[in-house]
C-alpha positions as CSV (number, residue, x, y, z in Angstrom):
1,X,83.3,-113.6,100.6
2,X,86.0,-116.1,101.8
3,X,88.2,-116.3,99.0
4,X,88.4,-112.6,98.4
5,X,89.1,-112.5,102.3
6,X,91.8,-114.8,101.7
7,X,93.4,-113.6,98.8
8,X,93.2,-110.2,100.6
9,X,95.3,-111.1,103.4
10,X,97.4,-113.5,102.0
11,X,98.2,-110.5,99.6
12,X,99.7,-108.6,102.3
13,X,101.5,-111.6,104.1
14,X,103.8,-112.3,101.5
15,X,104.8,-108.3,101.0
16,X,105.2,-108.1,105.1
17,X,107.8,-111.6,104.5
18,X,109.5,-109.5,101.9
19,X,110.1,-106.3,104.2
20,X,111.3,-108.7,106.8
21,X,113.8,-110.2,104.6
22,X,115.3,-106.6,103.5
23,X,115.4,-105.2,107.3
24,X,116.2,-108.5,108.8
25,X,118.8,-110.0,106.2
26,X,119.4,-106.5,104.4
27,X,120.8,-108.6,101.6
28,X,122.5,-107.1,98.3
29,X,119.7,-106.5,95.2
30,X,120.3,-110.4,94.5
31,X,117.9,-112.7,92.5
32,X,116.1,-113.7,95.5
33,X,115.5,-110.4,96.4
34,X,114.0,-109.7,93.1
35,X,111.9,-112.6,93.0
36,X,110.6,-111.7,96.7
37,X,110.4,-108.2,95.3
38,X,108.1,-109.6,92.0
39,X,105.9,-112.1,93.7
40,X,105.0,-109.2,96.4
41,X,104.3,-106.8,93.7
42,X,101.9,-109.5,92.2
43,X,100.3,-110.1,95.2
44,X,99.1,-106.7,95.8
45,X,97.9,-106.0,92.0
46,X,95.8,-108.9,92.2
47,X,94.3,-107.6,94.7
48,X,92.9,-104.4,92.9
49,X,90.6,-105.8,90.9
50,X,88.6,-106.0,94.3
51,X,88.4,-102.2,94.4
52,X,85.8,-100.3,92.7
53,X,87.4,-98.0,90.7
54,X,89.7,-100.0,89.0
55,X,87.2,-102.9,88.0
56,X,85.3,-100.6,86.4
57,X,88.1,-98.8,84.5
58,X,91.0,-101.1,84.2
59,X,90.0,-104.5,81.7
60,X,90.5,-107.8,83.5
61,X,93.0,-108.5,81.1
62,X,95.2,-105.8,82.0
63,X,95.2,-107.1,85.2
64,X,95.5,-110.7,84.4
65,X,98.4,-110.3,81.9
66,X,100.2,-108.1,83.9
67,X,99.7,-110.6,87.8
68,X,100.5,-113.6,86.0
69,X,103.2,-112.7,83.8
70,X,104.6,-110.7,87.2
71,X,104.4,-114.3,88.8
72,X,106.3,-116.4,85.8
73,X,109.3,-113.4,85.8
74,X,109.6,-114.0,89.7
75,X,109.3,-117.3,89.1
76,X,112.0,-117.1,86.5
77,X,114.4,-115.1,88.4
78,X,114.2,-117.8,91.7
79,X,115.6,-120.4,88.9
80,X,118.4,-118.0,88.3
81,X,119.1,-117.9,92.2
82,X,118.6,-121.3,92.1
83,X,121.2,-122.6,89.1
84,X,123.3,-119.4,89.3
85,X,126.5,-121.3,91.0
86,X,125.7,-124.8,89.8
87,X,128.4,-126.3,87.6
88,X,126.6,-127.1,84.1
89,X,128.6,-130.0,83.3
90,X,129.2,-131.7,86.5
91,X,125.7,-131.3,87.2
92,X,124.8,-133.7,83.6
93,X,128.1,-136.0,84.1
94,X,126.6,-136.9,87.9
95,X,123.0,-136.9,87.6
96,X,122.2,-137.5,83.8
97,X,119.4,-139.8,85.1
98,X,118.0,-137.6,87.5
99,X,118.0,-134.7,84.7
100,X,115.9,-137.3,82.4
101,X,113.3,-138.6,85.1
102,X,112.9,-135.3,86.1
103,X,112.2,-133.9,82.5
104,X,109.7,-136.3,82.0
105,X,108.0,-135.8,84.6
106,X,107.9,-132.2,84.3
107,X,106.4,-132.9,81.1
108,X,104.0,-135.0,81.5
109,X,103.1,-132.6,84.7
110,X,102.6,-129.6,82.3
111,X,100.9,-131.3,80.0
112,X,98.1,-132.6,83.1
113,X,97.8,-129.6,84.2
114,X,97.3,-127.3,81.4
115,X,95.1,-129.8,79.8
116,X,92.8,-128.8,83.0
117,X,93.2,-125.4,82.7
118,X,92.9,-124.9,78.8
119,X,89.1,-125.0,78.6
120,X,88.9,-122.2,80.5
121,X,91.4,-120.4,78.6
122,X,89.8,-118.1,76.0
123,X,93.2,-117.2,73.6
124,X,96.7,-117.7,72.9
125,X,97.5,-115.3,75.3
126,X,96.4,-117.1,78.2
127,X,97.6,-120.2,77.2
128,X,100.7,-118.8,76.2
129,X,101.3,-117.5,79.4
130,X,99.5,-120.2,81.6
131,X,102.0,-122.8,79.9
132,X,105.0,-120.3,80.6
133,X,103.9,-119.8,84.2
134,X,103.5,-123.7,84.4
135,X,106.6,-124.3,82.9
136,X,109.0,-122.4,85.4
137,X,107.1,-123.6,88.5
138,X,108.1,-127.2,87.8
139,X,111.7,-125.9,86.5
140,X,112.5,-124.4,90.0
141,X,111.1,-127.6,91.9
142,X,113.3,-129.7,89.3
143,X,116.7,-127.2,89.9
144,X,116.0,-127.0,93.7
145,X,115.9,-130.8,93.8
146,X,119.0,-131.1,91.7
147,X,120.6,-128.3,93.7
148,X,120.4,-130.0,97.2
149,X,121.7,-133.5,96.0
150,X,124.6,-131.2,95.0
151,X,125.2,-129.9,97.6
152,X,123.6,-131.2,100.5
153,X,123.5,-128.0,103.3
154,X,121.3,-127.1,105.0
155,X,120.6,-123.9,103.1
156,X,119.9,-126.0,99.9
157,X,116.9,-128.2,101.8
158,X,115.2,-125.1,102.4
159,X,115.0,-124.1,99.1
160,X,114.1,-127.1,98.1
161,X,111.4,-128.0,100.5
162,X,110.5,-123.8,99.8
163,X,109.7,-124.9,96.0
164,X,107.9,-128.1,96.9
165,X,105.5,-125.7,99.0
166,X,105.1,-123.5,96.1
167,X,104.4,-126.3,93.4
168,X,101.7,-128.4,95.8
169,X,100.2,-124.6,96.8
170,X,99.9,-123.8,93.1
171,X,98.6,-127.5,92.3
172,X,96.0,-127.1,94.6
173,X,95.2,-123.7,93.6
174,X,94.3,-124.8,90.1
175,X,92.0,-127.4,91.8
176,X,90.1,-125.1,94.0
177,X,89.8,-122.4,90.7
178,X,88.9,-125.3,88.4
179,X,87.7,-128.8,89.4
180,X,86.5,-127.9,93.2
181,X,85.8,-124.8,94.9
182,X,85.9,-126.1,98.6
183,X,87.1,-123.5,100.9
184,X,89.3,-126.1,102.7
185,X,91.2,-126.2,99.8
186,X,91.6,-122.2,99.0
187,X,93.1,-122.4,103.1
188,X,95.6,-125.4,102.1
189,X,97.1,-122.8,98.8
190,X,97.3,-119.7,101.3
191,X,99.3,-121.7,104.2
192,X,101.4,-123.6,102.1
193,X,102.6,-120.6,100.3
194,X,103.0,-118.3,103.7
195,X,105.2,-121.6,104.4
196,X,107.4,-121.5,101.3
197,X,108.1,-117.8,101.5
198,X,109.0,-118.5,105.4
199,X,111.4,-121.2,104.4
200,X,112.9,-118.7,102.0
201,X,113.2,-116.2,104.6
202,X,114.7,-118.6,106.8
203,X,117.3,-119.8,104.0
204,X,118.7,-116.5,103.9
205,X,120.0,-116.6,107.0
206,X,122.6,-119.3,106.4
207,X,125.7,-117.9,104.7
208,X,127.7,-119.2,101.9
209,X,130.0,-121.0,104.3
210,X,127.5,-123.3,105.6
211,X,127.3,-124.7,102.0
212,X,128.9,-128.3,102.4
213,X,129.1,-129.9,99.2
214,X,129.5,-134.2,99.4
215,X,130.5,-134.3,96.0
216,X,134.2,-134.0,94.4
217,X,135.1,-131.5,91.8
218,X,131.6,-128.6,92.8
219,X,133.6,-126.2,91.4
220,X,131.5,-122.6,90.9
221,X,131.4,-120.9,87.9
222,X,131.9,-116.9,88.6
């Protein structure tokens, strides 16, 4: 009963960050918000396969579909936040190389890591939406990464060390489900995720201002 012990209160953690952030930072409805807002709501669905009622009536394909493609939009919408004020083509003219290592290696990352989840993986729907889900994890580390050697605040490092968090809790998440089920490693995802949404909470709290770019010509795009 461990991991459904975990998953239960790790399912309420994240929501409980979330209401902090709104009362705390009461920020416009921005994409962060709606990430925060996504990821809590797909926290706490997952969760109801664990009641009764709704494992008996609801397939676990209704609820798989509908948690994991919750997780992928959030995941989505914190790449928005993330590239939202980036300048496209000073971004390629200064770190073309940094765009190409990091492609490849998002690639080859993918490819790892869906080639150890696709056995398990029963249609085109999963993998469909196990590749998308994938996909924009490594995407937001990549755009955090590229967004703090832009600018180079404060505000940007949390974000950035926020996705690393998220990528090495969802890494290790996919080796507890799949190759090892040690419990260690089940506490290792839930801590390292409660950490990434903490360093997103705690990102919030610098302004705009404190946004110090190093580099000449960051001009934002409204």
């Amino acid at each position: 009963g461990v991991y459904m012990c975990s998953n239960a209160y790790r399912s309420f953690i994240i929501p409980i960050i979330t209401v902090l952030f709104f009362i705390k930072i009461k920020p416009k409805l921005c994409c962060l918000a709606m990430f925060l807002i996504l990821f809590s709501l797909a926290e706490l669905l997952s969760i109801t396969e664990m009641i009764p009622f709704v494992s008996k009536n609801v397939p676990y394909a209704v609820i798989y579909y509908v948690v994991n493609g919750l997780y992928a939009l959030a995941y989505l919408v914190l790449l928005m936040e993330i590239v939202k004020t980036l300048n496209f083509w000073h971004i390629v003219k200064n770190f073309f190389i940094h765009l190409l290592v990091l492609g490849v290696l998002d690639s080859d990352l993918v490819y790892v890591l869906y080639n150890i989840i696709s056995p398990f993986l029963v249609n085109f729907g999963e993998k469909f939406i196990e590749l998308v889900y994938t996909s924009a994890i490594l995407l937001v580390l990549s755009a955090s990464l590229i967004n703090f050697l832009y600018r180079d605040s404060r505000k940007s490092l949390y974000i950035f060390l926020g996705s690393l968090s998220i990528v090495f809790s969802e890494v290790i998440q996919i080796a507890y489900l799949y190759i090892s089920s040690k419990v260690l490693l089940d506490v290792f995802y839930s801590t390292l995720l409660v950490i990434a949404f903490g360093l997103f909470y705690n990102q919030a709290k610098f302004g705009e201002e404190e946004e110090s770019n190093i580099l000449s010509g960051n001009e934002i795009f409204k």
